[in-house]
N, C-alpha and C positions, 0 to 999 in steps of 0.2 A: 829906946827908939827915939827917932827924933819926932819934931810936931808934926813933920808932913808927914810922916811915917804910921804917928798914934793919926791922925785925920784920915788917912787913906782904910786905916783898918777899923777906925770906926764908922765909915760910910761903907765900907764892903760888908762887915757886919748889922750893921741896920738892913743894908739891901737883902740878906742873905735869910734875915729874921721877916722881914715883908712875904717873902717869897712862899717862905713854909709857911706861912699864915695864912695865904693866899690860896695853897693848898690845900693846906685843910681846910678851909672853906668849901673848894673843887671840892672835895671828897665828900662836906657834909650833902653839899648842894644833888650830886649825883646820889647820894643812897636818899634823898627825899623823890628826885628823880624816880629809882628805880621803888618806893613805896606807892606813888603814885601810879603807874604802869599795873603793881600789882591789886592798885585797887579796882582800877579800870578792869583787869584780869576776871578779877573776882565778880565784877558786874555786867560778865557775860562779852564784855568789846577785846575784840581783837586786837592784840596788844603789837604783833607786826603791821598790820593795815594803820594800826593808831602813827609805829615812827616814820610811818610812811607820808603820813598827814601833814605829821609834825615839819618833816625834811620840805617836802613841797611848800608847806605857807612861810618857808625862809625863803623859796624863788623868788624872782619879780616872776609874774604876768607872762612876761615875753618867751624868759628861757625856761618856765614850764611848759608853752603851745609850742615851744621848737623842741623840745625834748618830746614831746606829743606825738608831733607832727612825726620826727624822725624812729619811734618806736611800733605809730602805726605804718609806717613804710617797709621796716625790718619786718613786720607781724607778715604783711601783704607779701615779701620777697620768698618768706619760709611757710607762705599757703597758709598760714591760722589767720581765724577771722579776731577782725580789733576788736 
């Protein structure tokens, strides 16, 4: 091979080693993830309401009162009360 050749495949092989590392990382980080849920579980809270929680305090402010706004309107179209 030549130099640009050994360089190219050594910078594709580092990237390639980052990545699955980076993975298993993912992988650890979600089964501590899903240990926690089921402690929450085991302590009685509601483990669906909890990603619910969870998903909403990633909103701003604004586009949870307009997802709000527009949920109780759909509620009000199809006669359930909000």
């Amino acid at each position: 091979m030549t130099d640009t050749t050994s360089v190219a495949a050594d910078q594709l092989k580092s990237v390639v080693e980052r990545i699955e590392r980076l993975e298993e990382d993912k992988q650890a980080i979600a089964d501590d993830i899903k240990e926690v849920y089921g402690e929450a579980k085991g302590n009685g809270f509601d483990v669906g309401v909890l990603r619910k929680i969870i998903a909403l305090r990633k909103k701003p402010a604004d586009e949870r009162a307009e997802e709000d706004a527009i949920l109780e309107l759909y509620l009000q179209a199809l006669g359930m009360p909000g």
